[in-house]
VMD Tcl script that draws the C-alpha trace (Angstrom):
set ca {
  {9.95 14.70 -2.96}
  {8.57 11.68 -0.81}
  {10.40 9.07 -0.53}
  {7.65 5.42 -1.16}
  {10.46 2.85 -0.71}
  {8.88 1.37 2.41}
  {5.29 2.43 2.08}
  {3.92 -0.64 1.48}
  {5.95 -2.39 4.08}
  {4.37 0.43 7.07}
  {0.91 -0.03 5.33}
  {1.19 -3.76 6.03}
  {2.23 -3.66 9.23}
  {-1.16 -0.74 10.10}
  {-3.40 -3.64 8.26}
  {-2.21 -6.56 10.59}
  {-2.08 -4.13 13.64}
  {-6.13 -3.39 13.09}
  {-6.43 -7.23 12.39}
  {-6.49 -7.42 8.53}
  {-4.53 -10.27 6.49}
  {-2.62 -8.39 4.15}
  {-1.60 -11.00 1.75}
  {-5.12 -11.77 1.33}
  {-6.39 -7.90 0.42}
  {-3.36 -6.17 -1.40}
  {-6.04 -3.76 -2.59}
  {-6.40 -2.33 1.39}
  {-2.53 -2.58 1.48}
  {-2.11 -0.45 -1.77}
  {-4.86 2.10 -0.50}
  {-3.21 2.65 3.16}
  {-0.03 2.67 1.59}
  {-1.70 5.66 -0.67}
  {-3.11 7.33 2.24}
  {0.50 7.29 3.67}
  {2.18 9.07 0.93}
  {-0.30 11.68 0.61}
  {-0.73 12.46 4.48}
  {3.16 12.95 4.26}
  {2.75 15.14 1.38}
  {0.21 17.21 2.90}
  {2.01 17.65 6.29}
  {5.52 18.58 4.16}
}
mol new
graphics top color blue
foreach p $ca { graphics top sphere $p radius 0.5 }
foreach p [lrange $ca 0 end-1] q [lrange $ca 1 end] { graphics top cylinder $p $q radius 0.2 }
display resetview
């Protein structure tokens, strides 16, 4: 089971890192978040 509580939060903080406003693309936000979960899942 993964656990997605603070996904979203780490995706965010990737985004701003590689210079991208989050609050203005939640769509990039909600797809690195995404990739996050499922590279976790795939590595478990």
């Amino acid at each position: 089971e993964q656990d997605e509580r603070f996904t979203s939060v780490e995706a965010e903080g990737l985004l701003r890192e590689s210079g991208v406003q989050p609050s203005r693309d939640r769509a990039s936000v909600d797809e690195t978040a995404a990739m996050l979960i499922l590279q976790r899942f795939v590595a478990s």
